[in-house]
N, C-alpha and C positions, 0 to 999 in steps of 0.2 A: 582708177582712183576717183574719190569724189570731191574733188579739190571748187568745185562747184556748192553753193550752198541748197541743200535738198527741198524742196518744195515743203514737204511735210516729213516728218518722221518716219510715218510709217511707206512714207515714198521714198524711199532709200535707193531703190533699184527701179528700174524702167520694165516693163512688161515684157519688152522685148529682148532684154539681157538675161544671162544666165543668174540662178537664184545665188545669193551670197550671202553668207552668214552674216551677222551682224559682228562677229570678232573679225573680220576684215577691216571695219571702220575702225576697230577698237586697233587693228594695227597701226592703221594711216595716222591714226591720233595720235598713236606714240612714237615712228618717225616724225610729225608734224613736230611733236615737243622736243625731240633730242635735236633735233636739227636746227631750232631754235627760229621753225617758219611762225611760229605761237610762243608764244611767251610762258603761258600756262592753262590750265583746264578752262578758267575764265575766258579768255580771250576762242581758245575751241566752241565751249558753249554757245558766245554769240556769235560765231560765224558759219555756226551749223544751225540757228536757231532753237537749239538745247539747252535745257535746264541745265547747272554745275554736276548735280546729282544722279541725272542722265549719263553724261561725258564721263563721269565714276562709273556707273553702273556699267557700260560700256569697256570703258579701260580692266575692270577686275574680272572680265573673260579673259587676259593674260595672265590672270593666276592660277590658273587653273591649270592641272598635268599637262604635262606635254602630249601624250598619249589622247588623253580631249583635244585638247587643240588641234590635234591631227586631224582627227577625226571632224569636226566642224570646217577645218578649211575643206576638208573634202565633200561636204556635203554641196549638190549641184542641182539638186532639185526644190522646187518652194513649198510642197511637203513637208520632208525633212528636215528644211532651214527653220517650217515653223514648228517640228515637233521638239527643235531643240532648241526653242527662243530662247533670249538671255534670261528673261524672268524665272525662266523654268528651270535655269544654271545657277541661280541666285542663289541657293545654299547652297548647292557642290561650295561656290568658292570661298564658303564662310567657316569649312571643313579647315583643319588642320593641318592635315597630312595628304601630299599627292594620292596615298595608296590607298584612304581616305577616300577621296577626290573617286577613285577609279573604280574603287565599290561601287559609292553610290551612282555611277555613271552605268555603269553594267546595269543597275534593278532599274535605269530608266529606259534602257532597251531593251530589255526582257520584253516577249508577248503577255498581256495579261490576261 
């Protein structure tokens, strides 16, 4: 967990830890918020030193299929954590429809 506040953003993980997606953090946010250790996205933001808009962008990698999600929690190497950065998920979850969602997740693993 990173119940610690991260040095930097994109210091999220230590060099000597295993790679981890960034919908990991996006989970611990939303355990943090239902369990009521955070009050709301606010309060997340500055105790992670993150923008509100950050802490959103983060939280809507749970919108995403389930089927992605699978797929990102399982990703283990810092490669592939960053061939599927969030930015890069940012329309998948602006999509409509799961099925939607798992097209265009398909054409972004396709070889080109």
């Amino acid at each position: 967990m990173f119940l610690a506040k991260p040095l930097r953003e994109n210091d999220l993980q230590n060099a000597d830890e295993p790679a981890r997606h960034p919908i990991h953090l996006a989970l611990e946010f939303q355990g943090m918020l239902k369990s009521g250790m955070v009050n709301n996205r606010s309060e997340l933001a500055k105790r992670y030193g993150l923008s509100r808009a950050r802490v959103t962008q983060l939280l809507n990698l749970l919108e995403l299929a389930p089927e992605i999600q699978e797929h990102l929690f399982a990703l283990k190497d810092k490669k592939s954590v960053r061939a599927f950065s969030e930015r890069r998920l940012r329309g998948l979850v602006q999509l409509r429809t799961h099925s939607a969602q798992v097209q265009a997740f398909h054409a972004l693993t396709e070889p080109r």
